[in-house]
ZAROKE-843799 format. One record per residue (C-alpha): residue number from 1; residue in one letter; x, y, z. Coordinates in steps of 0.1 Angstrom, whole numbers, plus 5000, padded with zeros to 4 digits. Example, Ala and Ser with C-alpha at 12.3 -4.5 7.8 and 13.67 -1.06 7.14 Angstrom:
2
site n=1, res=A, c1=5123, c2=4955, c3=5078
site n=2, res=S, c1=5137, c2=4989, c3=5071
// end
This chain:
431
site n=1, res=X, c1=4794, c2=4960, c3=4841
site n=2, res=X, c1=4818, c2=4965, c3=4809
site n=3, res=X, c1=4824, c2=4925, c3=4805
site n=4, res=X, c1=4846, c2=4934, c3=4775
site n=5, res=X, c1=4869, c2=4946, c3=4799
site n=6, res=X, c1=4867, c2=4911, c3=4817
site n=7, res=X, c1=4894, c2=4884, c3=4809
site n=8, res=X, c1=4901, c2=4851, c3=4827
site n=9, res=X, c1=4915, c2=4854, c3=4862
site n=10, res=X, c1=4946, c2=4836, c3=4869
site n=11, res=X, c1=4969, c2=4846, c3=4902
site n=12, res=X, c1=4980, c2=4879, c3=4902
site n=13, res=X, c1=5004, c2=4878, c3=4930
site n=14, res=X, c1=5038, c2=4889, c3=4910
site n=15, res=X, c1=5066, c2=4869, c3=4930
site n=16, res=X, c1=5099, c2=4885, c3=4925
site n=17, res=X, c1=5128, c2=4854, c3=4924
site n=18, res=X, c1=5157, c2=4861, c3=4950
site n=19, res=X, c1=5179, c2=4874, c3=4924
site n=20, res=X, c1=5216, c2=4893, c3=4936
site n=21, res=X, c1=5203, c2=4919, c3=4958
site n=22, res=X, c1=5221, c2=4948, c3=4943
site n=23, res=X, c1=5212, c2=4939, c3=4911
site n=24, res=X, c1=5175, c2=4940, c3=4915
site n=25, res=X, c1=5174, c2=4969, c3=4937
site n=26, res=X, c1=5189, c2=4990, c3=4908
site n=27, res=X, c1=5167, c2=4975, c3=4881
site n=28, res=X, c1=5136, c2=4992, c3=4867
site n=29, res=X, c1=5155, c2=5028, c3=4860
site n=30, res=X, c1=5153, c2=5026, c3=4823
site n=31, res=X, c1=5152, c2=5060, c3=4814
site n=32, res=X, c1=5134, c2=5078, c3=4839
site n=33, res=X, c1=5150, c2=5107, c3=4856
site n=34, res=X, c1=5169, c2=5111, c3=4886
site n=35, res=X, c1=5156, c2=5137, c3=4916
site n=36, res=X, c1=5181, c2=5161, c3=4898
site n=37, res=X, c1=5148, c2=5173, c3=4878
site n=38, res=X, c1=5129, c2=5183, c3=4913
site n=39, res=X, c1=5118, c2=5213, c3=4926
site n=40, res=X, c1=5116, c2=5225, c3=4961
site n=41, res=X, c1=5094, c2=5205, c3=4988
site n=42, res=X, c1=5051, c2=5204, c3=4988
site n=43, res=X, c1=5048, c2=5232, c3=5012
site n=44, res=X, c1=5055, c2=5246, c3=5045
site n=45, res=X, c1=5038, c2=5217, c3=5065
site n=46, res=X, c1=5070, c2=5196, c3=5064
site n=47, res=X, c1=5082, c2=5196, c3=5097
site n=48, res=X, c1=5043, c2=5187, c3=5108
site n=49, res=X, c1=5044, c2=5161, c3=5085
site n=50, res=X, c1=5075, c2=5141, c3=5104
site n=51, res=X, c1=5073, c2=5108, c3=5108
site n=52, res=X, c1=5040, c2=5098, c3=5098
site n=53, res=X, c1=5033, c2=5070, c3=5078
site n=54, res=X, c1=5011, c2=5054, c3=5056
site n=55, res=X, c1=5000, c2=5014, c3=5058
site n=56, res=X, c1=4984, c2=5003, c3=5028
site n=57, res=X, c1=4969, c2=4968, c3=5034
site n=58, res=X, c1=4960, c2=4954, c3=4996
site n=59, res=X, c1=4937, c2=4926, c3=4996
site n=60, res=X, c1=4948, c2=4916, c3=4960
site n=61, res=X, c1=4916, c2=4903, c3=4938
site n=62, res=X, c1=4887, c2=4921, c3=4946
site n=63, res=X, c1=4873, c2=4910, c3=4983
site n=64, res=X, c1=4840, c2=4906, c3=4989
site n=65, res=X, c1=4824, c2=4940, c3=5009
site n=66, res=X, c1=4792, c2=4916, c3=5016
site n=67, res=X, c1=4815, c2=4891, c3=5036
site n=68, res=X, c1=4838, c2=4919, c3=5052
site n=69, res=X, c1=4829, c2=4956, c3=5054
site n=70, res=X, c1=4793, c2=4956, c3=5046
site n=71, res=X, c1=4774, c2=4927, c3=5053
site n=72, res=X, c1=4735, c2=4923, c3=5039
site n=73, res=X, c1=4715, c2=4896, c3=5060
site n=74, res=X, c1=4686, c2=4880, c3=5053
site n=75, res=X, c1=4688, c2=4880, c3=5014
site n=76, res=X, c1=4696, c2=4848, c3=4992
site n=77, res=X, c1=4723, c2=4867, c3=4976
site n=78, res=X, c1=4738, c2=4880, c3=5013
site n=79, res=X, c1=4750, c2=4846, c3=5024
site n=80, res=X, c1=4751, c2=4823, c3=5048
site n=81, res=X, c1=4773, c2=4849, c3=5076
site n=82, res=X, c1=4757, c2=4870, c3=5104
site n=83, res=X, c1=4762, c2=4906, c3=5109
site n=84, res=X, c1=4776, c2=4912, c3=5143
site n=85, res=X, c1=4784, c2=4945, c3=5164
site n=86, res=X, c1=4816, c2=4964, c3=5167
site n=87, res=X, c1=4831, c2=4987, c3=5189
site n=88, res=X, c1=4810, c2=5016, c3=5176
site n=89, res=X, c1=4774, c2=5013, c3=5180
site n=90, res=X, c1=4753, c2=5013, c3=5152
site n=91, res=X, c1=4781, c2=4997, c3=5132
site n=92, res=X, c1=4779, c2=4958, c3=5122
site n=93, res=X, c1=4806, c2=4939, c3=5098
site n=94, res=X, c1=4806, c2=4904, c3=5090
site n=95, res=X, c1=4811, c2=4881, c3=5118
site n=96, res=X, c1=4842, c2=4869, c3=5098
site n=97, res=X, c1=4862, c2=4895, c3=5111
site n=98, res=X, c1=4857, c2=4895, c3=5151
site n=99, res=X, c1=4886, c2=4906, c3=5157
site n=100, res=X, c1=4890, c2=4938, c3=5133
site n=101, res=X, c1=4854, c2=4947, c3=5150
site n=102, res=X, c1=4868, c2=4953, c3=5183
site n=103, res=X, c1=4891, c2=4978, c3=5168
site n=104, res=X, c1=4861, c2=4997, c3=5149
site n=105, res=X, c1=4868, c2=5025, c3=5173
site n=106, res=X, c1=4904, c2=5032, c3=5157
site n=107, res=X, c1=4883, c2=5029, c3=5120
site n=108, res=X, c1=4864, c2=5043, c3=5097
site n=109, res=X, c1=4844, c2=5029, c3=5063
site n=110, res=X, c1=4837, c2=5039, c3=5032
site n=111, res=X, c1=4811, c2=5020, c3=5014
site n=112, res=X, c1=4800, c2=5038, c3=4989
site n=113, res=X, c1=4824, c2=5036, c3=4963
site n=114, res=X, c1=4818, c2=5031, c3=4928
site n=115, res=X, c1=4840, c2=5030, c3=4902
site n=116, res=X, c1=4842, c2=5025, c3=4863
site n=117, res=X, c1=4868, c2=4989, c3=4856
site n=118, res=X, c1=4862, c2=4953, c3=4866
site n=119, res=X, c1=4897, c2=4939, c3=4851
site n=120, res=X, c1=4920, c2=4934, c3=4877
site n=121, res=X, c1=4949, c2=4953, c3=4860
site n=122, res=X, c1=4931, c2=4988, c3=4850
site n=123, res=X, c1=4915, c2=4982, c3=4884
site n=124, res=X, c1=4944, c2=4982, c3=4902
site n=125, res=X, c1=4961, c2=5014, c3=4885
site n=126, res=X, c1=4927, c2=5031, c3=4890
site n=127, res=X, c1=4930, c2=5030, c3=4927
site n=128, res=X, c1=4965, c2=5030, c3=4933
site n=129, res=X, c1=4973, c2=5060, c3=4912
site n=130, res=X, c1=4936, c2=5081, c3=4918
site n=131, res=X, c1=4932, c2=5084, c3=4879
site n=132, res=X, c1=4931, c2=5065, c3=4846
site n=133, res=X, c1=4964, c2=5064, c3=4827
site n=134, res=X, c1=4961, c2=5083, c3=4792
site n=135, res=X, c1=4984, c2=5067, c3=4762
site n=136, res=X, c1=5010, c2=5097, c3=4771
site n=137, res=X, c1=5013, c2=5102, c3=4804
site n=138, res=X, c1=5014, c2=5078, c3=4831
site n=139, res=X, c1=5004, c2=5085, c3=4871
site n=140, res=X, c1=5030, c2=5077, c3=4899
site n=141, res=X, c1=5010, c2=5052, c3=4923
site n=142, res=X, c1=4999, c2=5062, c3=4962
site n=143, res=X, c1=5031, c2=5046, c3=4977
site n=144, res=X, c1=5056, c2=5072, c3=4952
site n=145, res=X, c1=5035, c2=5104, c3=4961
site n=146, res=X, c1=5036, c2=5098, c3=4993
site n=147, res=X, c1=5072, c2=5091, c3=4996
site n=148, res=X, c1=5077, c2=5124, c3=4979
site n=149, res=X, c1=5052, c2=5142, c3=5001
site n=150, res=X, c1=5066, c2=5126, c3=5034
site n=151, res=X, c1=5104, c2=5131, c3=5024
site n=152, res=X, c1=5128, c2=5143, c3=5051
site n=153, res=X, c1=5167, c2=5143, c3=5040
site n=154, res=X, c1=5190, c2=5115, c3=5049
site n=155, res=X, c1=5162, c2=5091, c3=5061
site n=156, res=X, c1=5187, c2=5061, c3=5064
site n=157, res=X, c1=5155, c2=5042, c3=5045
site n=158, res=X, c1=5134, c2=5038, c3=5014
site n=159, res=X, c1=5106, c2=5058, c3=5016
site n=160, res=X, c1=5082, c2=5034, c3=4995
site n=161, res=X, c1=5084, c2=5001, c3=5009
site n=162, res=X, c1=5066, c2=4966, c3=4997
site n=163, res=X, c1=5067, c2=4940, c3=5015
site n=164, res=X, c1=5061, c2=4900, c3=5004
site n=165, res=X, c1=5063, c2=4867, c3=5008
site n=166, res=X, c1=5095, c2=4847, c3=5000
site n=167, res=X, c1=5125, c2=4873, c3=5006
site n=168, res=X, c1=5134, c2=4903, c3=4981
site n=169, res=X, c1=5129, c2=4919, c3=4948
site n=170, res=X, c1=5136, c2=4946, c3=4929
site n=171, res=X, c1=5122, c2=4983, c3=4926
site n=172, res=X, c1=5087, c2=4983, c3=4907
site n=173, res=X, c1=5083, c2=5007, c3=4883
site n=174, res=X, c1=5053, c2=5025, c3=4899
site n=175, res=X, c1=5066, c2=5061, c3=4900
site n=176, res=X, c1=5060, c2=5071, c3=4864
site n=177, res=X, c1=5077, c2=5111, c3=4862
site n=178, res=X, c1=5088, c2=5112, c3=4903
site n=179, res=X, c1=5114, c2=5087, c3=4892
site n=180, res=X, c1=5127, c2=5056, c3=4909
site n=181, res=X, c1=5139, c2=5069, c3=4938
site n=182, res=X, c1=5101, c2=5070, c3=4951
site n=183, res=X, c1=5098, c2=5035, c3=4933
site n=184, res=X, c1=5086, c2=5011, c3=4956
site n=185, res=X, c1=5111, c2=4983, c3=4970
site n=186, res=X, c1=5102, c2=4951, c3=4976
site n=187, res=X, c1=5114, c2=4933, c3=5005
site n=188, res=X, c1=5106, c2=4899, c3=5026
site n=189, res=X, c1=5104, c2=4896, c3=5065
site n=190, res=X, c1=5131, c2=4869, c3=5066
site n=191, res=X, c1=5141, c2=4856, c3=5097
site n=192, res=X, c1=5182, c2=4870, c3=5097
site n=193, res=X, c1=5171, c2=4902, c3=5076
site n=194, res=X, c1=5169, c2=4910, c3=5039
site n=195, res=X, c1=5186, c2=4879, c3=5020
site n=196, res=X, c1=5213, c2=4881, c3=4997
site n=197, res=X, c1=5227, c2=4916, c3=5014
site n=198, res=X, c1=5259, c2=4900, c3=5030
site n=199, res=X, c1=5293, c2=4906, c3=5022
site n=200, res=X, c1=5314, c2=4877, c3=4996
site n=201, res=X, c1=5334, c2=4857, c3=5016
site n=202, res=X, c1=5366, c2=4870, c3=5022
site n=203, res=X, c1=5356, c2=4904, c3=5017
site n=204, res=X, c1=5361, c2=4931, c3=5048
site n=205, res=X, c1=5340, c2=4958, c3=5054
site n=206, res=X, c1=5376, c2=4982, c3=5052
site n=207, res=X, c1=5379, c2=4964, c3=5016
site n=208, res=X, c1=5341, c2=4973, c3=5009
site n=209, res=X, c1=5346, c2=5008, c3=5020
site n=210, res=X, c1=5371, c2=5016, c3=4995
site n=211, res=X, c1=5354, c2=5000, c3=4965
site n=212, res=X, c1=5325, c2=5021, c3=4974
site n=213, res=X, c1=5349, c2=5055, c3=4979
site n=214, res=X, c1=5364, c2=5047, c3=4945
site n=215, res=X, c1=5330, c2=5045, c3=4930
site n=216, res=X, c1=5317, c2=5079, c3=4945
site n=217, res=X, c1=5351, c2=5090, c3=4931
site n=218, res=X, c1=5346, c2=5079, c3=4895
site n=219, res=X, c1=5309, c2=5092, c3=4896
site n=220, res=X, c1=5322, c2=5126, c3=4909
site n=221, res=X, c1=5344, c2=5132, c3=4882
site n=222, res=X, c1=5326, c2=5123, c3=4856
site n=223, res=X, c1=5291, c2=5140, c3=4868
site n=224, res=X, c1=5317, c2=5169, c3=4872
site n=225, res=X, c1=5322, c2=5171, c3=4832
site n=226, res=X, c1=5285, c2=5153, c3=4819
site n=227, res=X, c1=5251, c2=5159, c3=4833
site n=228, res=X, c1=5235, c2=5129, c3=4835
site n=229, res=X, c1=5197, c2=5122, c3=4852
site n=230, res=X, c1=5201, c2=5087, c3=4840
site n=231, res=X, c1=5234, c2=5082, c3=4864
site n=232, res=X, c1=5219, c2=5104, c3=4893
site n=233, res=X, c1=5194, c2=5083, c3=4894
site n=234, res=X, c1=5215, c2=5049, c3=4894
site n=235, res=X, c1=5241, c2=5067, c3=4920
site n=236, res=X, c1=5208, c2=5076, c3=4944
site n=237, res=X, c1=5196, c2=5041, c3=4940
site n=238, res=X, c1=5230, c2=5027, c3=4951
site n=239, res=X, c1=5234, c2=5044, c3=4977
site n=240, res=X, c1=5200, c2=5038, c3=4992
site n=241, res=X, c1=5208, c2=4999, c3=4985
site n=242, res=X, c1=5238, c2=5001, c3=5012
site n=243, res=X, c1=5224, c2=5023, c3=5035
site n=244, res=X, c1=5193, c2=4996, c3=5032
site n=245, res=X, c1=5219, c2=4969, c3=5038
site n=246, res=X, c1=5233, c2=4982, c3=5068
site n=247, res=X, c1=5195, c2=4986, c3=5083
site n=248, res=X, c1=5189, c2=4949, c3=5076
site n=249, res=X, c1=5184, c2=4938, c3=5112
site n=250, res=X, c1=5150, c2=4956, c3=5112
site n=251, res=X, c1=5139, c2=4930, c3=5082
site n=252, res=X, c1=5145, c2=4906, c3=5110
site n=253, res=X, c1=5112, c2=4895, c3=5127
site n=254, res=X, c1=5130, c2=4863, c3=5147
site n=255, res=X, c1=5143, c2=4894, c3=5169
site n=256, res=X, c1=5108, c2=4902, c3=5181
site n=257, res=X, c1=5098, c2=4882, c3=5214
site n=258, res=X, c1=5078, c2=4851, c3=5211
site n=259, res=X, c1=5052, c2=4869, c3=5226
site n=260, res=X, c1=5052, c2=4887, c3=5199
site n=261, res=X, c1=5058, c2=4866, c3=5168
site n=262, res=X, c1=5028, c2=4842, c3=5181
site n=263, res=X, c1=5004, c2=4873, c3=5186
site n=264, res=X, c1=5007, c2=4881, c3=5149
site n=265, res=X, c1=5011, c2=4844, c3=5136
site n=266, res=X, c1=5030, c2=4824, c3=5119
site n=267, res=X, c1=5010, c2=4830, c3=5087
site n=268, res=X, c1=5033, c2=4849, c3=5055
site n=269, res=X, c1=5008, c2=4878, c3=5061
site n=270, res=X, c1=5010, c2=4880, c3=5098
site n=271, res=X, c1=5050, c2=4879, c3=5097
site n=272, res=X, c1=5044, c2=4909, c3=5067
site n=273, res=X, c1=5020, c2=4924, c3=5091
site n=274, res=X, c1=5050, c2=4925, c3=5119
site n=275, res=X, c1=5072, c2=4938, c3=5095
site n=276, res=X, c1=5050, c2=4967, c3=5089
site n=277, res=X, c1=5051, c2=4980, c3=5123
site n=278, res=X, c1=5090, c2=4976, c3=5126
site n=279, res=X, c1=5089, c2=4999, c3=5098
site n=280, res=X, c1=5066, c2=5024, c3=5110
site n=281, res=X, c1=5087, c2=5024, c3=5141
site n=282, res=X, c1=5113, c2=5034, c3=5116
site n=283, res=X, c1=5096, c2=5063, c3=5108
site n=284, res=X, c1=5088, c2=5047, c3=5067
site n=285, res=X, c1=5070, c2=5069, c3=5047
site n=286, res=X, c1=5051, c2=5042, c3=5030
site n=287, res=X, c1=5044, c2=5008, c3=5041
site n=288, res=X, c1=5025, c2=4981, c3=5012
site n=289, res=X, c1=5015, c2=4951, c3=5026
site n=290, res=X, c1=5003, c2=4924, c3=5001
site n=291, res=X, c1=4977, c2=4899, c3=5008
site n=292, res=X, c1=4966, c2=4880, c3=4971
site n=293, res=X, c1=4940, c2=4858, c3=4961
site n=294, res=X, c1=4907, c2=4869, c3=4966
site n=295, res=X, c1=4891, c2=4863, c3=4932
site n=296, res=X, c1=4867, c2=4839, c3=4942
site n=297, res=X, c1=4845, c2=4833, c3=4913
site n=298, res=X, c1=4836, c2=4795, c3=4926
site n=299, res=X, c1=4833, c2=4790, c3=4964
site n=300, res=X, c1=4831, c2=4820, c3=4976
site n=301, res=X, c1=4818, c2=4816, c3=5011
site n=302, res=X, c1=4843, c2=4788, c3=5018
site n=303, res=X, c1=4865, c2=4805, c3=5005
site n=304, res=X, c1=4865, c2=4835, c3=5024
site n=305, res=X, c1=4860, c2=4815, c3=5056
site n=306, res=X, c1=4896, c2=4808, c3=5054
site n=307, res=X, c1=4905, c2=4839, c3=5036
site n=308, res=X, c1=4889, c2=4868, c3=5060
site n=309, res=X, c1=4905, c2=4843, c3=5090
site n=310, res=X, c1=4936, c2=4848, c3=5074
site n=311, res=X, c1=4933, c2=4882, c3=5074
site n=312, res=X, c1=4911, c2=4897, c3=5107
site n=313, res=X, c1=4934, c2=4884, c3=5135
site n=314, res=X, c1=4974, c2=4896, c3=5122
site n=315, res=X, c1=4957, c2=4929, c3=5110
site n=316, res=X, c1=4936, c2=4934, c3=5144
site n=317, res=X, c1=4968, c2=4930, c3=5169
site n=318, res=X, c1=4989, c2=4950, c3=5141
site n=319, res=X, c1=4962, c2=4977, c3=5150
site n=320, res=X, c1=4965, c2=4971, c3=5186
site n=321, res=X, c1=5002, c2=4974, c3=5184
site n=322, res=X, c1=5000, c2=5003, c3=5171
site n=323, res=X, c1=4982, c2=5022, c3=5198
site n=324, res=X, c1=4995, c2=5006, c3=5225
site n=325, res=X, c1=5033, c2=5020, c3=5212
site n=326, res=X, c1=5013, c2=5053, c3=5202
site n=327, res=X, c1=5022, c2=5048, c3=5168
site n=328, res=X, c1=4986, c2=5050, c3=5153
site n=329, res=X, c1=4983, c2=5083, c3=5161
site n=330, res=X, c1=5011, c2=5095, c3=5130
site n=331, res=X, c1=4997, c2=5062, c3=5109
site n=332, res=X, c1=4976, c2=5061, c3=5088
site n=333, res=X, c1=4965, c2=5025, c3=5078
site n=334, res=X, c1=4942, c2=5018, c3=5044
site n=335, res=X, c1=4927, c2=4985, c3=5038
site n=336, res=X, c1=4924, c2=4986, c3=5001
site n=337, res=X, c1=4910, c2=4963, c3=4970
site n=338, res=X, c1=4905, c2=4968, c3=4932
site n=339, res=X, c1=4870, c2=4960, c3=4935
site n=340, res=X, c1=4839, c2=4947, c3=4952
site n=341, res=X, c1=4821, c2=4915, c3=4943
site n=342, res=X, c1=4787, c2=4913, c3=4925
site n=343, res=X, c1=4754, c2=4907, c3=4950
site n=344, res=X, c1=4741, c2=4878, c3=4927
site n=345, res=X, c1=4756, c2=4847, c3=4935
site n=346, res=X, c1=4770, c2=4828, c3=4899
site n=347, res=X, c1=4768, c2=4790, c3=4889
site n=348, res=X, c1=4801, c2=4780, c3=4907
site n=349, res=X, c1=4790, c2=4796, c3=4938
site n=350, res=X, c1=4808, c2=4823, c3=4935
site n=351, res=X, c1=4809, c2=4862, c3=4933
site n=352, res=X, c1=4824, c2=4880, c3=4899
site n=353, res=X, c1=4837, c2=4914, c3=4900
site n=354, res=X, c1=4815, c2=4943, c3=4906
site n=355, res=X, c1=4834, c2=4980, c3=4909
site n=356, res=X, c1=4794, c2=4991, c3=4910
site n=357, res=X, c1=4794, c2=4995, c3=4946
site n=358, res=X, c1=4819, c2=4983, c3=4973
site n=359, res=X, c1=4838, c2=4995, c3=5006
site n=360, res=X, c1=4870, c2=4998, c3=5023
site n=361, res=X, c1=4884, c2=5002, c3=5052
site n=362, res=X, c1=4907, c2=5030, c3=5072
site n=363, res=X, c1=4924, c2=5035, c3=5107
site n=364, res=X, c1=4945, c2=5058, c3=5121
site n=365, res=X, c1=4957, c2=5091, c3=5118
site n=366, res=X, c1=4939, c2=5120, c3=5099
site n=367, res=X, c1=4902, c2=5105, c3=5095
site n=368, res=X, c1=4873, c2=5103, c3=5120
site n=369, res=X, c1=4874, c2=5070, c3=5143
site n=370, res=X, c1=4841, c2=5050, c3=5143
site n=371, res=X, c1=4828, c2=5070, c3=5112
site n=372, res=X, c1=4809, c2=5054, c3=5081
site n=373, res=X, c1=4804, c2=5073, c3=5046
site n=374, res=X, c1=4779, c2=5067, c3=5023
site n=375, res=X, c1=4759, c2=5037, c3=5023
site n=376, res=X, c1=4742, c2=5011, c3=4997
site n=377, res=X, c1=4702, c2=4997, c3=4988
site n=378, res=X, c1=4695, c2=4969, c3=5006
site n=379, res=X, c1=4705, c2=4941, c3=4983
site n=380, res=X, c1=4739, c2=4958, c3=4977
site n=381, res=X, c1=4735, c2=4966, c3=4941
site n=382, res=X, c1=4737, c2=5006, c3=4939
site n=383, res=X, c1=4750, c2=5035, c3=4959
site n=384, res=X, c1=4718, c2=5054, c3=4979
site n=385, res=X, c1=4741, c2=5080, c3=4995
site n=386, res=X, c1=4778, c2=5097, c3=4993
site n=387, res=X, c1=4789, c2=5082, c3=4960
site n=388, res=X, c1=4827, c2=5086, c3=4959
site n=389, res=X, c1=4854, c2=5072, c3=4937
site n=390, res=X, c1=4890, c2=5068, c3=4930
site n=391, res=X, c1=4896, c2=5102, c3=4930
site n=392, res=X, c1=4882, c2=5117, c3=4960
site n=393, res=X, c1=4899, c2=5080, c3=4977
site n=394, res=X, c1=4930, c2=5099, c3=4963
site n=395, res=X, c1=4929, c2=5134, c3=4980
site n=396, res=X, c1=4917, c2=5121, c3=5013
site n=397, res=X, c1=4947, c2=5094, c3=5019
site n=398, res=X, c1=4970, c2=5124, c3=5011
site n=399, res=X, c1=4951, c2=5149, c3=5031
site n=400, res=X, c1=4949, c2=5126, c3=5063
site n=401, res=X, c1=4986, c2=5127, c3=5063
site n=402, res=X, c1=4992, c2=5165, c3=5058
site n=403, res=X, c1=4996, c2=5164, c3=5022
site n=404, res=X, c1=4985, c2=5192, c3=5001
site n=405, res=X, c1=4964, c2=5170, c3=4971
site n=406, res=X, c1=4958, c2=5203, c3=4954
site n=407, res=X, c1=4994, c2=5211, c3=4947
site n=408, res=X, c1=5015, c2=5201, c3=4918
site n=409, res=X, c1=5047, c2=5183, c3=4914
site n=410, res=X, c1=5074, c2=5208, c3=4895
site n=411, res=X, c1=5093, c2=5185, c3=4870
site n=412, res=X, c1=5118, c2=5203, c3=4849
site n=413, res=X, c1=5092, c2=5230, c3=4844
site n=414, res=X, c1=5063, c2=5212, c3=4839
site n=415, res=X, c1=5040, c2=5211, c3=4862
site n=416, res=X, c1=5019, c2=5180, c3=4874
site n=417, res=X, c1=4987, c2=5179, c3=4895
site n=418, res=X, c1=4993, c2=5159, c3=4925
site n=419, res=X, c1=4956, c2=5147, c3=4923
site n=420, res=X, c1=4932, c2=5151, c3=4898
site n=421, res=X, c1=4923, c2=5186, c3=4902
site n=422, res=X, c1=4884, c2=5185, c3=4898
site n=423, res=X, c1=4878, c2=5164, c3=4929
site n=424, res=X, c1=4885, c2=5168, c3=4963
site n=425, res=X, c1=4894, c2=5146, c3=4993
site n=426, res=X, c1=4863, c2=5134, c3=5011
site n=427, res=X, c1=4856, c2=5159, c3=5038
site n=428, res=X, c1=4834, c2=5149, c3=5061
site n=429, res=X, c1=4858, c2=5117, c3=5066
site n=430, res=X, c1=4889, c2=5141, c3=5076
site n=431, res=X, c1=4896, c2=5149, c3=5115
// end
């Protein structure tokens, strides 16, 4: 590994305060244009496109694959954790995740990825966005493609949706030359809906109305004499904010049954994983679900005893819930990382970051269920078969969802690659 890249690991969960709604929805605009600089839709697939969505599950830090996806027994290095069987034959995971393993028939894995950085932050943008950002041009993330490619007009909703602990934020600025309408939003599963989206007191909604209609007024006539991508995008923004506001019942989770709730848990990530299928009920283009933490450089295997726990038994039902409300069918759900962990096991009992060889996971729509890709040596250390990377990760997530990842964005005449044009989506893994 390139340990110049390395630098000290401290949390790198990003909590966003619960700052005036409105105010932080708009934020992050700068000077990014507005959808006024688009060209037509992808392609001629749209209507076959409706209402899928995409479910990108980040496990924030770097998890382990030998403790989750790809599990190597009877070596020092391998730990202390059994590989058990799954749904598929021939398939074993760790036995951390009992639960995910009865849903193996809904999944797929990839695990032979290999990749270049082992800081978190290059990392990160690696995957997200399926190439390395150059000094002059910067790579809208997964989330802002797809929101794009998944676009129908006057969805009531964001298209690129983020969910998190602790209530609401602001848009991220992850959308690079799309603009912010494809921006991710952040929002909390809070038990009432979004916080911070009610009306002052003594305010009416008649009252509201008209400030709004004045507004739209003022914008009108002044867009009517001076063009202005900067205010189109701040008008588009706006208006997404109140039609977000009057959806905020579906932020509320306390409407689900008890039934329900307690299936998922009462864990942040459970209540974040419930959220998600309200909004792929919704029809939500894009759908992040954060789960931080797993940089376990001391402890590891206590560590992600509680972790993995954490994680199997929300995501499994989530899964579940899906098919039985034959949702997973139009869903496609990505269990992603940065990185995978190193197979030597370090003074503080712990694993360091390793973007050698590691796995993820899929379900869903567009992918062969119960199907494995690629494979590594028997200690874990290097890719024997189907080396992939972030790239061809890239083209298959769009392709699985009916997006054309050999097309190219049109941005006021200049022409953007959706994905990096010398790779291609991973076959084999497509249904």
């Amino acid at each position: 590994m390139n340990k110049s890249l390395y630098k000290p690991c401290g949390t790198i969960e990003h909590g966003i305060g619960r700052k005036q709604f409105m105010g932080e929805f708009l934020t992050g605009m700068g000077a990014i244009a507005g959808t006024s600089l688009f060209s037509h839709p992808l392609g001629a697939t749209e209507v076959a496109k409706h209402g899928k969505s995409v479910v990108v599950v980040y496990l924030n830090g770097g998890v382990s694959q030998f403790e989750s996806w790809d599990p190597k027994i009877d070596l020092e290095t391998g730990g202390p954790f059994k590989a058990i069987p799954t749904t598929v034959p021939g398939i074993h995971v760790s036995e951390l995740i009992p639960h995910t393993a009865q849903q193996m028939h809904h999944m797929a894995l990839i695990r032979s990825i290999s990749t270049d950085l082992d800081d978190h932050g290059l990392a990160n943008n690696l995957v997200r966005s399926g190439r390395m950002t150059r000094s002059a041009t910067e790579y809208p993330e997964l989330g802002a493609v797809v929101a794009k490619g998944l676009e129908r007009p006057d969805f009531p909703l964001p298209g690129h949706i983020s969910t998190m602990a602790g209530g609401v934020g602001g848009r991220a600025n992850n959308s690079a030359y799309l603009g912010p309408r494809y921006a991710s939003v952040a929002v909390g599963a809070e038990k009432g809906g979004i916080v911070n989206t009610q009306l002052p007191d003594g305010m009416t909604l008649s009252v509201d109305s008209r400030r709004h209609d004045w507004r739209r007024f003022v914008n009108s006539r002044h867009r009517s004499r001076i063009q202005s991508a900067e205010m189109d995008a701040y008008t588009q923004c706006y208006e997404q904010a109140l039609r977000l506001m009057e959806k905020r019942e579906l932020f509320d989770i306390s409407q689900e049954s008890a039934s329900v709730q307690e299936a998922y848990g009462k864990s942040e990530f459970g209540k974040q994983m419930l959220l998600a299928r309200r909004l792929v009920e919704q029809e939500v283009p894009f759908i992040e679900i954060q789960h931080g933490g797993w940089d376990f450089h001391h402890n590891n295997f206590e560590f992600h005893l509680h972790y993995v726990a954490d994680f199997d038994r929300p995501f499994a039902h989530f899964l579940t819930d899906l098919n039985q409300r034959g949702l997973l069918e139009r869903t496609l759900v990505i269990v992603m990382t940065e990185f995978g962990r190193t197979p030597t096991i370090n003074a503080g009992y712990g694993r360091d970051h390793y973007p050698r060889a590691w796995s993820i996971a899929l379900a869903g729509c567009g992918i062969q269920h119960g199907a494995i890709i690629g494979s590594t040596d028997a200690k874990g250390i290097d890719v024997t078969d189907r080396k992939v990377d972030h790239r061809h990760l890239f083209h298959t997530y769009l392709r699985a969802v009916g997006i054309d990842s050999s097309g190219q964005f049109d941005i006021a005449g200049r022409k953007f690659p959706i994905a990096d044009p010398a790779y291609g989506p991973i076959e084999e893994l497509l249904a």
